[in-house]
N, C-alpha and C positions, 0 to 999 in steps of 0.2 A: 855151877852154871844155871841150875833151875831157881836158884833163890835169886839170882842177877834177874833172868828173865822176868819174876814172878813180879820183882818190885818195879822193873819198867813200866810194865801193864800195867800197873798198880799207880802210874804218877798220877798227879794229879792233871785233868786238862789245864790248857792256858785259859788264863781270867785276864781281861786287859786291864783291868783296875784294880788289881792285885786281890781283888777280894767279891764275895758272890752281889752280882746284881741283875736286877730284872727288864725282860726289855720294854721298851715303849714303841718303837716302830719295828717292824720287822723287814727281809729283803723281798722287794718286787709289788712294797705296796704301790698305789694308784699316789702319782702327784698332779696328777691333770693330765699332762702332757706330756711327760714322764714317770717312768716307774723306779720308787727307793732302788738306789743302788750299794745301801747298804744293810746296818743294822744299828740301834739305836739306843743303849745301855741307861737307866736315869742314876742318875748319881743326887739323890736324896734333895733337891733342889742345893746343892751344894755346889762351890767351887774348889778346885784343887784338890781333886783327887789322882795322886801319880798313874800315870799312860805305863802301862809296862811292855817291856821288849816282849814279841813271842819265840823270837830265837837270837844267837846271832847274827847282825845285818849291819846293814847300811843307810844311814837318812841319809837320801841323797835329792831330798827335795823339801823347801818351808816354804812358808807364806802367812803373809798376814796382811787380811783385808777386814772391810768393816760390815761384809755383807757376805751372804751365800755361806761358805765353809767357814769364814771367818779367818781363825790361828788353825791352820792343819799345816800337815809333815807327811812324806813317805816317804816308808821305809821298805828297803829292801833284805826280804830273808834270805835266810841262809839256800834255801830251796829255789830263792828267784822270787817268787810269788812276790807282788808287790800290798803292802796296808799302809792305808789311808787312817788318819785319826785326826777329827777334824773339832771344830769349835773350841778350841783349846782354851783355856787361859795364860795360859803361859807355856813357852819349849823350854827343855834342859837348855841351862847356863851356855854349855857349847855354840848350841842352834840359835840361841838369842843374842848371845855377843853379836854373831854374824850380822842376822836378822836387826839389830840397834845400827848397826855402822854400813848397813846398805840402805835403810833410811837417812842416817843424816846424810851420805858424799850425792842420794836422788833428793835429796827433801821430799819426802812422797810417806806419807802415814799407811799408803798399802805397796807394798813389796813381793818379790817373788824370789826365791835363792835355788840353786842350783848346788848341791851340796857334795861332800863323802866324808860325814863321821861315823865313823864305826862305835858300834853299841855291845855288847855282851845279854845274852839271852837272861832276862827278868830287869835290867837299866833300863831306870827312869826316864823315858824318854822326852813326857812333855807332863802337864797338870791339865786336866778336865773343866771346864768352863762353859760359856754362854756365848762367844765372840761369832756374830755373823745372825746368826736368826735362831729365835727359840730360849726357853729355860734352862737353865745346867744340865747337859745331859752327854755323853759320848757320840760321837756320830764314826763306824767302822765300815772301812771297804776292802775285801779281798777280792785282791787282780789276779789276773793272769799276769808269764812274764814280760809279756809283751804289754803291760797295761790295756789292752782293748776288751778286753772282757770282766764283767765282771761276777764272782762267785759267790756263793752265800759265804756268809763267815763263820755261820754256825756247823759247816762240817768240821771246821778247825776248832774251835770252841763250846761249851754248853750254854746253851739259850736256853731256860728254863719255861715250859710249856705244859700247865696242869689239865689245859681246857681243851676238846677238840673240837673242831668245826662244827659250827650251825646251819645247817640247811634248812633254807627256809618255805620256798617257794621257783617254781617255773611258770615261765609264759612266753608264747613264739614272739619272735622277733625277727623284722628284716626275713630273711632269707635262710633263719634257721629258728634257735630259741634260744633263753637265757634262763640262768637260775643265780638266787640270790645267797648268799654264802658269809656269814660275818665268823670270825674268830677272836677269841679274846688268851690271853699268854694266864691270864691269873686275877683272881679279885682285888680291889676290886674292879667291875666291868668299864674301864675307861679310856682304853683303847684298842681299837678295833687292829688286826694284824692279819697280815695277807695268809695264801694258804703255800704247803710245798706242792702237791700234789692235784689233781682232778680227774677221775676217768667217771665217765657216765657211759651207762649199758640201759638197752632196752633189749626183753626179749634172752637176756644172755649175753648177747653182740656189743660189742665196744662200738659205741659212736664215736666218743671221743677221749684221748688221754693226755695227759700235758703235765710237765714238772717244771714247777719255777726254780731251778737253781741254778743258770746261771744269765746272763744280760748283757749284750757287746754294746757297747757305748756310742755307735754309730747312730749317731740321729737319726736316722729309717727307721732303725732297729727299734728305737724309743718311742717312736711315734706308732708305733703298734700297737700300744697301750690303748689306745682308741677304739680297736677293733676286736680287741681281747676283756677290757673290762669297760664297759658302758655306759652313759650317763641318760639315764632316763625319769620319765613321769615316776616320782616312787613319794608317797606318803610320809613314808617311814625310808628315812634316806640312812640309817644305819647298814653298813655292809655292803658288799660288791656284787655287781649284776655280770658274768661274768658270761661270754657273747660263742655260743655253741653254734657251728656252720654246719646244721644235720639236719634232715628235714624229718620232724616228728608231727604226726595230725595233732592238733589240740584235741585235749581229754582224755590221753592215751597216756601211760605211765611211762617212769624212766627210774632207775634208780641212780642214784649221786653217791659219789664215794672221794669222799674230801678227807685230805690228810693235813698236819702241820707239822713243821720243822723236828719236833718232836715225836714224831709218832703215834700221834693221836688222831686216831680212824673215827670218821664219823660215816655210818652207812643211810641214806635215807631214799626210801619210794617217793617220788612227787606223780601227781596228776595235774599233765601241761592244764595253766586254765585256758581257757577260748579266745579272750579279750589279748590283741596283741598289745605288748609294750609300745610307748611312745618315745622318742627323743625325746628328752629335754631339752624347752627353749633356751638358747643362749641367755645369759645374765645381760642385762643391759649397762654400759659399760655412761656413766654420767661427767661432763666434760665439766670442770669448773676454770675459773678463772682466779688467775693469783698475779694480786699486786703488791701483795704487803711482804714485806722483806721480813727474815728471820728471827728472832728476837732471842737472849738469854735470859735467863730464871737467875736466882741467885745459887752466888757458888758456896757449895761447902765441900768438909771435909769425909774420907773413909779410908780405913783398913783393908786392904784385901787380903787374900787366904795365907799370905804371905808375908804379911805385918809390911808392907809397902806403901804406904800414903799418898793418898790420891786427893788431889785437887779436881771439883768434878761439876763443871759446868752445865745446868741443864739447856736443852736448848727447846727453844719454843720456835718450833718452824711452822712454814703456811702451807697453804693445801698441798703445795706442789712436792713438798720436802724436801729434807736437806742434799743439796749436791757436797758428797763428803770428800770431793778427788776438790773443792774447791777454798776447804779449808786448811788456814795456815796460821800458825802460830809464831809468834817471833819476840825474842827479849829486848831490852833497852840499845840492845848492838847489834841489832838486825839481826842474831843468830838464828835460825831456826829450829825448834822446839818437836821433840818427839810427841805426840799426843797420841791420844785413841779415841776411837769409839762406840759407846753402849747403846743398842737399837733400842732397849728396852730397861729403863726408861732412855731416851732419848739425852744421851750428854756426853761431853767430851772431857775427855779424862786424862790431866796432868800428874806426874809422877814427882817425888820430891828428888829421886835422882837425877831427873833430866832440868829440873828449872829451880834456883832460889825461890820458896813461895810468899818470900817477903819484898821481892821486886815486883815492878811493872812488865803489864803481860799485853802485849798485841796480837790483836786476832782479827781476821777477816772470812766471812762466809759466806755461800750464797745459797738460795733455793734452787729448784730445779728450775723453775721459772726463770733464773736468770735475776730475781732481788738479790741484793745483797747489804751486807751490812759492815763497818768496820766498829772497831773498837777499843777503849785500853782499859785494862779489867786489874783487879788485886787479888792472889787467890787467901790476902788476908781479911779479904770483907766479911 
């Protein structure tokens, strides 16, 4: 019985990529107007690295768009708990048959499925990608069962974190103060990561305490991001100001006790300085005008991670860019054509399973503007 116990404790945690990686974003950073509601693994600027089960579950939800999450799936564990695994490249075979044949009977390039396949804990559930915004990298959410909350993921897993918090500086603010706070996971120094923890004491006394670990999805709720980490006059805009409602004199000490996911304690004394923080001005938001319709680049050919041949149209869109719910593809028989597409670089992407690439190819597109363009294209040019 004690050698059973001893090697439980002994497994190893779950890795969603079957193997060690480091993170890039962390949960509860600042996205403006929202705060990460996950966590953010990179997977070596590569595609296709297998998504792995963390137990027995259920997908019982796909999708695939050309923006935001991009290819995500969730899955439901064994425990209930819902994960999210998003920017996919590609789902297991199961999930993509579906996901291919609720495209063609919508003709619709983004889809939404409603699922129940059942997976076995460490199945390949989908392959790692760039689909929706961003470089190759994992995007992870652990929910509640109810979906409305959501949890760090790193209590379920190891997030690797060598560096602890940098305190930098305090200065009042509004109707209390703020102090500045950057974290970094590992060198080297290239992205900045939110913290778990904050308590600041003066005196001994706790002014304030707070733990980021979990986020309800409630737009209120998100929008508090505002009032919690703040956007102000900062030189040096590396790292978060984050918005303390205590009333301290300026000049008077505090000490800051910032933790990260990992347990790395940073303790530091600051002396509020005098000069109160400013908002920051709004960005000025510049209106342009688009008359020029979209254009294509010439087409060639690629490999993906998968040895699948992609026919890959670049597209030259105008200010307004591409309206991508407005493009459609169609063969010599009016059939319609599954496509995809890459934000970055900007182009649409035919597969040799879904179209002859030795026929003629129709395609119609427009800006957001409302230009649009038709065309008949070869993808043997």
């Amino acid at each position: 019985m004690f050698f059973a116990i001893s090697l439980a404790s002994a497994a190893s945690p779950y890795q969603p990529l079957g193997r060690v990686a480091y993170l890039t974003s962390s949960f509860g950073e600042s996205r403006g107007t929202r705060y990460h509601a996950g966590i953010d693994f990179s997977t070596d600027m590569e595609e296709g690295w297998p998504v792995i089960a963390p137990s027995d579950g259920v997908v019982e939800f796909a999708a695939r768009g050309a923006f935001g999450y991009g290819r995500y799936i969730k899955f439901k564990a064994k425990d209930e708990h819902i994960w999210v695994f998003a920017h996919l490249a590609e789902f297991n075979k199961k999930i993509d048959d579906l996901i291919r044949k609720e495209m063609l009977k919508k003709e619709k390039a983004s889809v939404q499925l409603s699922l129940k396949i059942r997976f076995k804990k460490g199945d390949t559930l989908a392959y790692s990608g760039s689909t929706g915004i961003g470089n190759p990298h994992l995007h992870i959410e652990y929910r509640t069962p109810d979906g409305k909350v959501a949890l760090n993921p790193c209590k379920k897993m190891t997030c690797t974190d060598t560096i602890a918090p940098s305190v930098s500086e305090a200065a009042p603010f509004d109707s209390g103060f703020a102090v500045k706070i950057v974290d970094y996971s590992r060198e080297p120094l290239e992205n900045p990561m939110s913290i778990y923890s904050l308590d600041i004491y003066q005196n001994k006394k706790l002014l304030f305490g707070k733990k980021y670990d979990s986020l309800p999805f409630a737009p209120k709720e998100m929008a508090k991001i505002k009032n919690d980490l703040i956007r102000v006059e900062d030189e040096e805009n590396i790292g978060d100001w984050h918005f303390i409602k205590a009333k301290v004199k300026a000049n008077s000490k505090v000490l800051v006790v910032a933790k990260d996911f990992a347990n790395n304690v940073s303790k530091t004394e600051l002396m509020l300085k005098s000069d109160y923080l400013k908002f920051k001005a709004k960005d000025s938001v510049e209106v342009l005008l688009d008359t020029v319709p979209p254009d294509l680049g010439s087409v060639y050919f690629k490999t993906d991670f998968a040895g699948k041949l992609q026919c890959r149209i670049p597209v030259i869109d105008s200010l307004s860019g591409l309206e991508f719910n407005s493009v459609v593809f169609r063969d010599k028989n009016n059939k319609w054509i599954i496509f995809d597409y890459d934000s970055d670089p900007k182009e649409l992407v035919i597969e040799d399973r879904d179209f002859n690439f030795s026929e003629q190819l129709s395609v119609k597109l427009c800006d957001k503007a409302k230009n649009c363009m038709e065309r008949e294209l070869s993808c043997n040019n």
